[in-house]
C-alpha positions in Angstrom: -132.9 7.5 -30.3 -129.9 7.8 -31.9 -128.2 11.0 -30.7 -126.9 12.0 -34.3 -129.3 11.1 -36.4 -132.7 11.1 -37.1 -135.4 9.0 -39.4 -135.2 10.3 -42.9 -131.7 11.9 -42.6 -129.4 11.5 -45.8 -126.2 9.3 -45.0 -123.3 7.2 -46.5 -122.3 4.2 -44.5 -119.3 2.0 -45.4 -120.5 -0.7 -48.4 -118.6 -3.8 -46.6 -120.6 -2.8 -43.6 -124.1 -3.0 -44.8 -123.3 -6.5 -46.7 -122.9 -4.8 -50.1 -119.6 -5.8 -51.2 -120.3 -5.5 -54.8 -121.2 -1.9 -54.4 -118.1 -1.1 -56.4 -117.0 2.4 -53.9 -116.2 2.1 -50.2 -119.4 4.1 -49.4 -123.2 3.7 -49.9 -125.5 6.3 -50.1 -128.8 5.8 -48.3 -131.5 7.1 -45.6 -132.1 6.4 -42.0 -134.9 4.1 -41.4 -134.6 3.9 -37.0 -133.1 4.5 -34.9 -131.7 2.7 -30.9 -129.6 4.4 -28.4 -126.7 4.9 -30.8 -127.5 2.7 -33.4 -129.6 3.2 -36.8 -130.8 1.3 -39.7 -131.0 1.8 -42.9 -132.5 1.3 -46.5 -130.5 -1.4 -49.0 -131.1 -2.1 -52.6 -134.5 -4.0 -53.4 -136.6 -2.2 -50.6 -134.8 -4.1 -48.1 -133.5 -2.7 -44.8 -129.9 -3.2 -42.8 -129.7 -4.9 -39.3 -128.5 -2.0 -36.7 -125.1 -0.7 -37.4 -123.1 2.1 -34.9 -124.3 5.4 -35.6 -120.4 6.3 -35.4 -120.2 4.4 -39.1 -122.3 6.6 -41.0 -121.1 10.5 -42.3 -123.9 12.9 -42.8 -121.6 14.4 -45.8 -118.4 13.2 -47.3 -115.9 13.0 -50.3 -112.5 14.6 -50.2 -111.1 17.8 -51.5 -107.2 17.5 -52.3 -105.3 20.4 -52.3 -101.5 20.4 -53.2 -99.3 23.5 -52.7 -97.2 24.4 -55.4 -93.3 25.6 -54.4 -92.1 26.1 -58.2 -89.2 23.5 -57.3 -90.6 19.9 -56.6 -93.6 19.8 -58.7 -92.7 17.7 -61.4 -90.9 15.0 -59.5 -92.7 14.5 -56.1 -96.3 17.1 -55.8 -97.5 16.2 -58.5 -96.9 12.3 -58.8 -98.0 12.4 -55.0 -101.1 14.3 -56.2 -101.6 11.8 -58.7 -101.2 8.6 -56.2 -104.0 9.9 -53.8 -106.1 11.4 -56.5 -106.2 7.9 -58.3 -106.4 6.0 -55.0 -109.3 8.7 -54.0 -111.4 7.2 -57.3 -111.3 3.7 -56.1 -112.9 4.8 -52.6 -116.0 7.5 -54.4 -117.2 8.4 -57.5 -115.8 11.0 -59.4 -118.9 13.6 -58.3 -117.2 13.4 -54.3 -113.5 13.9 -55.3 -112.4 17.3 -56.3 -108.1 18.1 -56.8 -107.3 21.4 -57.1 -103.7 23.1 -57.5 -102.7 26.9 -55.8 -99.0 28.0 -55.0 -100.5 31.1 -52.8 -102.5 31.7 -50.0 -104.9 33.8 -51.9 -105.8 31.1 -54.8 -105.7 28.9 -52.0 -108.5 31.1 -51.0 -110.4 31.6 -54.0 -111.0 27.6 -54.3 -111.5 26.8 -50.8 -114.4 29.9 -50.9 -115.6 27.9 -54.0 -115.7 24.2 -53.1 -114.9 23.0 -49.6 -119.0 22.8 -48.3 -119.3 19.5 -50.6 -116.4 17.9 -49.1 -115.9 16.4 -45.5 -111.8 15.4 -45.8 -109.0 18.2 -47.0 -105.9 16.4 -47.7 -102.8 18.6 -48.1 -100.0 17.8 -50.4 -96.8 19.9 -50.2 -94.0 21.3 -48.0 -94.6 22.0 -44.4 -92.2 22.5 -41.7 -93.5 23.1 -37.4 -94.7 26.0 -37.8 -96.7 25.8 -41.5 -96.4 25.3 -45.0 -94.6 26.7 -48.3 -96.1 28.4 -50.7 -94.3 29.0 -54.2 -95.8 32.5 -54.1 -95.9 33.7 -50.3 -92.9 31.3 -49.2 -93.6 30.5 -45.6 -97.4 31.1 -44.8 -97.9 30.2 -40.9 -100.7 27.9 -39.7 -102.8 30.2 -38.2 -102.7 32.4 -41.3 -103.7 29.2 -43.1 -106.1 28.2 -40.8 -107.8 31.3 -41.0 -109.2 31.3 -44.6 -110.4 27.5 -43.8 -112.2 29.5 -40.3 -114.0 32.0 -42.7 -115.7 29.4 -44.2 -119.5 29.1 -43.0 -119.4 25.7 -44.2 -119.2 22.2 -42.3 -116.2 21.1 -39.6 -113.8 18.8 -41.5 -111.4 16.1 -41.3 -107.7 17.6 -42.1 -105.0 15.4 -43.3 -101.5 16.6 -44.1 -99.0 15.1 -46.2 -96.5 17.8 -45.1 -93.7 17.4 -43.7 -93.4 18.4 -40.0 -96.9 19.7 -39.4 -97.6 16.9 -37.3 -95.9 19.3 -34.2 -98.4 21.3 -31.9 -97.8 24.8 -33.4 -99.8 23.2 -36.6 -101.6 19.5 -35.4 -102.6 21.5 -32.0 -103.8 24.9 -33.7 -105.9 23.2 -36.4 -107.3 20.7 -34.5 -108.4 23.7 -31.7 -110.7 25.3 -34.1 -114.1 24.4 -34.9 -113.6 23.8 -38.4 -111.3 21.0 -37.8 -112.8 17.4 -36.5 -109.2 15.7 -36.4 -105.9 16.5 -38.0 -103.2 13.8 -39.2 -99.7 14.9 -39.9 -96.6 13.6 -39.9 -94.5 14.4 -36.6 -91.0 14.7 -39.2 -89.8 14.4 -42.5 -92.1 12.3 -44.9 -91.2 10.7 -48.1 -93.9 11.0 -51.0 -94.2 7.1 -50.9 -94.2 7.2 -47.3 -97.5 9.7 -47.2 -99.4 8.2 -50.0 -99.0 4.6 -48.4 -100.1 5.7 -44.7 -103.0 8.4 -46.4 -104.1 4.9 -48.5 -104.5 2.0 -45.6 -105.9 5.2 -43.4 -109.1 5.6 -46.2 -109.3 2.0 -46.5 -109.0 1.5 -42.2 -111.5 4.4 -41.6 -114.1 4.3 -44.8 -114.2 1.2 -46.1 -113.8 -1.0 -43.1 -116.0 1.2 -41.0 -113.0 2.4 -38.4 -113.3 5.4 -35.9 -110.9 8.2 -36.7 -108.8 7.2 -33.8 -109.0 3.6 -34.6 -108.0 3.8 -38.0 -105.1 6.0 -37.1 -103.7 3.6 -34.9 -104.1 0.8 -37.5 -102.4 2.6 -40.1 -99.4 3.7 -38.2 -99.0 0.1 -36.4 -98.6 -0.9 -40.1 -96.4 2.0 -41.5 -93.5 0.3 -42.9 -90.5 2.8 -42.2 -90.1 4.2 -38.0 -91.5 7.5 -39.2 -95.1 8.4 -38.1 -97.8 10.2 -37.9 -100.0 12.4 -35.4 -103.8 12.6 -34.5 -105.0 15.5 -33.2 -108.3 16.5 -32.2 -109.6 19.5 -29.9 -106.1 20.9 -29.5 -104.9 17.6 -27.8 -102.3 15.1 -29.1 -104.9 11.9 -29.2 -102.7 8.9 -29.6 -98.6 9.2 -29.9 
């Protein structure tokens, strides 16, 4: 048997994977048919049924909740249009119904949405300022990780994935703390100062690495910064340990 799934459970799988490359989004929804060891099949279109993929491709929940932090300064010429890049991007990958974007410049809206929405999404993807130690808030100013971190823990929803796209918070007093707490099933951040382009680039052949091509976390990581096109990087961490440098 599989050891993460069972026959009859609810999962997406990546489209490419399965054979159905006219599926138009980078992941099919379907059920679990059988299962081997740690391998499962699972239902196509037309009552037919997949060959035995890894269990590791399929995601018993996804989509991706985008949050940018507002700082009252940058907004208009690098949050937003960053928003706009991934958001757009985000709509090539899933239908509209798996994507939510949602804008806060304090801890406390911040709050209020993620209290709201973050049990239908598997990825958070942070937009806005960061520095080692957190991120900036337009309202609070400088809100630390942990404090951050602990309206995400309050949650009794699902772990998730965490990217950042702030600068900085790729450094263990952010990457190490979020990734040490059971809410968090890998964080990605860059380890210095990140050009919007920069972030939306590596964030984009990350998705397409990971969810369309089928990718482990790790492996799609490593991928996408092999291919970064400037020196500057990012950092995977998961269970409070620096994965891959």
């Amino acid at each position: 048997m599989s050891q993460k799934f069972k026959i009859g459970d609810e999962v997406f799988v990546p489209a490419t994977i399965v054979k159905l490359s006219n599926n138009g989004f980078a992941l099919y929804k379907t059920t679990i048919v059988a299962t081997d060891k740690k391998s499962i099949k699972v239902n196509l279109p037309g009552g037919n049924v997949s060959e035995f993929i890894g269990s590791s491709l399929a995601h018993c929940n996804t989509g991706i909740m985008i949050v940018t932090i507002g700082d009252n300064k940058t907004e208009d010429t690098l949050l937003v249009p960053l928003r706009k890049s991934v958001l757009q991007f985000s709509r090539l990958l899933f239908k509209d119904d798996y994507i939510l974007s949602v804008f806060c410049r304090s801890l406390k809206e911040f709050k209020l949405l993620w209290d709201k929405y973050n049990c239908s999404y598997s990825y958070l993807v942070i937009i806005g300022h960061g520095d080692k130690g957190g991120f900036e808030f337009g309202v609070d100013g400088h809100v630390s990780a942990s404090d951050f971190l602990g309206v995400i823990e309050a949650s009794s929803c699902s772990a998730k994935h965490i990217i950042s796209l702030c600068c900085n918070t790729g450094y263990k007093t952010t990457g190490a703390v979020f990734s040490n707490s059971k809410k968090c099933l890998s964080c990605i951040a860059p380890f210095q100062s990140i050009h919007g382009a920069e972030a939306s680039q590596f964030l984009q052949t990350f998705l397409i690495n990971h969810l369309l091509n089928g990718q482990s976390t790790k492996v799609a990581y490593k991928n996408s910064n092999a291919l970064f096109a400037s020196k500057n990087t990012f950092r995977l961490w998961t269970n409070g340990k620096l994965t891959t440098k």
